[in-house]
C-alpha positions in Angstrom: 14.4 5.2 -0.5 14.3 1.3 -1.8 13.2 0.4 -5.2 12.2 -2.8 -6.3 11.5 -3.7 -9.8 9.8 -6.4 -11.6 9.0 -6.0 -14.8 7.5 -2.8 -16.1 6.4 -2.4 -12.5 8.0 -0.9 -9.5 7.5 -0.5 -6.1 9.2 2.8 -4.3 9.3 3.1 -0.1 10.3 5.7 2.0 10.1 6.3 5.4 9.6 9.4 6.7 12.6 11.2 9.0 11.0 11.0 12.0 10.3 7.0 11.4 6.6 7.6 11.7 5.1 7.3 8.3 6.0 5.3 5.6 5.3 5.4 2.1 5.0 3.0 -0.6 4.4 4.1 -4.3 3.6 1.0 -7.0 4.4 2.9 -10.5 2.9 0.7 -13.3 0.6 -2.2 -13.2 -0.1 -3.1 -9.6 -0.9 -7.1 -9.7 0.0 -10.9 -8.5 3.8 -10.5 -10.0 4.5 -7.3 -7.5 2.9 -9.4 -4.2 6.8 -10.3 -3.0 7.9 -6.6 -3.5 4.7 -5.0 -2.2 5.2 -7.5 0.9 8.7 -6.4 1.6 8.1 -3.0 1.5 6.3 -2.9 4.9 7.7 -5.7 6.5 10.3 -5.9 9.4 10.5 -2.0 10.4 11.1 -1.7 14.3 9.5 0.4 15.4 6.6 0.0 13.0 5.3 3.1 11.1 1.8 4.7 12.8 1.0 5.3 8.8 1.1 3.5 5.6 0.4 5.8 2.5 -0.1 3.7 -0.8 0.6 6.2 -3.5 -1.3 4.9 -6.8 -0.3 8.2 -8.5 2.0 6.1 -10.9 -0.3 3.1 -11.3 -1.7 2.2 -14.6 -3.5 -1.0 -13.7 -4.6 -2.5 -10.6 -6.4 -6.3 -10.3 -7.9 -8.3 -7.8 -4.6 -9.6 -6.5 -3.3 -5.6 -6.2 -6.5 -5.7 -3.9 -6.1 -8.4 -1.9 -2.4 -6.8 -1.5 -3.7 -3.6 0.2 -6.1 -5.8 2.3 -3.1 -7.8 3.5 -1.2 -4.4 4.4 -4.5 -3.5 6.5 -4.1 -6.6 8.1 -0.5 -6.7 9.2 -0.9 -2.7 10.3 -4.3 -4.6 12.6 -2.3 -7.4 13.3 -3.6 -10.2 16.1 -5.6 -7.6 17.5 -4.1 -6.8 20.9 -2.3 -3.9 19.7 -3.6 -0.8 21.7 -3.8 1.0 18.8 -3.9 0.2 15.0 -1.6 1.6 12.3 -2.9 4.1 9.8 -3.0 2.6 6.0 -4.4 5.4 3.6 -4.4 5.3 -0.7 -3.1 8.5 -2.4 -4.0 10.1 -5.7 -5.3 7.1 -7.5 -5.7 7.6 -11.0 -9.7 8.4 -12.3 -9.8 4.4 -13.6 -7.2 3.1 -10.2 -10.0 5.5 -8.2 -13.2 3.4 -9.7 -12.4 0.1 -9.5 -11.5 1.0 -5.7 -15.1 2.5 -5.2 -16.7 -0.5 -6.9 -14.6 -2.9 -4.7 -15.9 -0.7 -1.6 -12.7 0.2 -0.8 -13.8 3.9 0.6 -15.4 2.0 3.3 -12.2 0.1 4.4 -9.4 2.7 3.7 -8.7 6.4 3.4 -8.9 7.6 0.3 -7.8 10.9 -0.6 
């Protein structure tokens, strides 16, 4: 497990044993100050996970920037395109308020949410 801090906020990844799935868990306000963090904690793994859980269970806040964020992640998992098949990104047990603003962003249409 790695841990990165900045702040009140944290970001948490762990990969799974078998390589295959890796998660990342932002605990405290999810915003423009954790992008470096949040960035790191998917980047550079070879081979790359098939899925990315985002586990919101520990975030208290979450802004436009924490949005643009997860879109980025969707976009490396896609990447140029020519990958035969995509990565899985999925977001876990957001909070009731983490949860709404997702649904009012449309989010449920893009990613998993469970």
């Amino acid at each position: 497990m790695t841990t990165c801090e900045h702040g009140s906020a944290q970001v948490f990844t762990e990969l799974s044993d078998c390589g295959m799935e890796l998660t990342i868990r932002v605990a405290g306000s999810f915003d423009f100050s954790l992008h470096p963090d949040f960035q790191r904690a998917y980047q550079n793994f070879s081979p790359s996970p098939k899925c990315y859980s985002v586990d919101l269970s520990e975030t208290s806040y979450l802004d436009s920037a924490a949005l643009g964020m997860l879109l980025l992640l969707r976009d490396h998992c896609y990447g140029d395109g020519s990958r035969a098949e995509a990565q899985r990104v999925e977001l876990v047990n957001p909070r009731p308020h983490v949860a709404n603003i997702l649904a009012a962003s449309n989010f449920d249409r893009i990613f998993t949410i469970r």
